[in-house]
C-alpha positions as CSV (number, residue, x, y, z in Angstrom):
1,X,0.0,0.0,0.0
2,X,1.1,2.8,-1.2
3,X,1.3,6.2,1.4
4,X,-1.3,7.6,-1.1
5,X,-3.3,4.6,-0.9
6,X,-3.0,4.8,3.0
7,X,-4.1,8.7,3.7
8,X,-7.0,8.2,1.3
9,X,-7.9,5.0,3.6
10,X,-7.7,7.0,6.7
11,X,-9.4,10.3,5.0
12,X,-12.2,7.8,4.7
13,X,-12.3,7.4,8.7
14,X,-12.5,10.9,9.8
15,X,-9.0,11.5,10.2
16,X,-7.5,15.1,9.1
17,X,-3.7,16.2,8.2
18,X,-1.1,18.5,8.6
19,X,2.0,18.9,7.1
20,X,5.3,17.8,8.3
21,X,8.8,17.9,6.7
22,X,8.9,15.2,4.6
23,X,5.9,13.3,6.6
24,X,2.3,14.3,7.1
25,X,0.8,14.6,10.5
26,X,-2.6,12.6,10.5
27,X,-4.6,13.3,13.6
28,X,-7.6,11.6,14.6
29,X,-9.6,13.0,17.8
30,X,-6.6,13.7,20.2
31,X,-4.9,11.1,18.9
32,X,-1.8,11.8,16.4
33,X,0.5,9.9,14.1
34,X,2.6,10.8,11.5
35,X,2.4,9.3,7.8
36,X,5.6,9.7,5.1
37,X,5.6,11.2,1.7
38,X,8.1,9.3,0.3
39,X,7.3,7.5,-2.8
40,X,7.7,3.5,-1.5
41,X,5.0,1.4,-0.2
42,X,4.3,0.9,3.3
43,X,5.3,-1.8,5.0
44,X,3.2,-4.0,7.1
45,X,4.8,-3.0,10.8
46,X,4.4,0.8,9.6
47,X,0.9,-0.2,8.4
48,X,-0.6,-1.1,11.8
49,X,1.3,0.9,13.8
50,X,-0.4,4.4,12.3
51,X,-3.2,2.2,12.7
52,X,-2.4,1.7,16.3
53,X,-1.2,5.2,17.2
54,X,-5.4,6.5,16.4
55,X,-7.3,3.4,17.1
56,X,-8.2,2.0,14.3
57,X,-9.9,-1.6,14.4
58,X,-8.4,-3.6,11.8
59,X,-11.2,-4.2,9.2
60,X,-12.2,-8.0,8.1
């Protein structure tokens, strides 16, 4: 998935953004992570830890 791919994804579950140097802040209630911009997919661990840093249910 690409990082793209990913902040479409969490657009989709109320999240909003702000911008970083070279990463995107993505916040969810009080609840903040941070996203890159670089052009490569993200990996798995990166995956579900954004996921975990705004508590995000994994979807079946």
């Amino acid at each position: 998935m690409t990082a793209r791919e990913l902040r479409k994804l969490l657009a989709a579950k109320g999240c909003t953004f702000g911008k970083g140097k070279g990463h995107d802040k993505v916040y969810l209630g009080r609840r903040m992570t941070v996203l890159p911009r670089h052009g490569t997919d993200i990996g798995p661990y990166l995956f579900h830890k954004i996921m975990k840093d705004l508590d995000i249910e994994k979807e079946k």
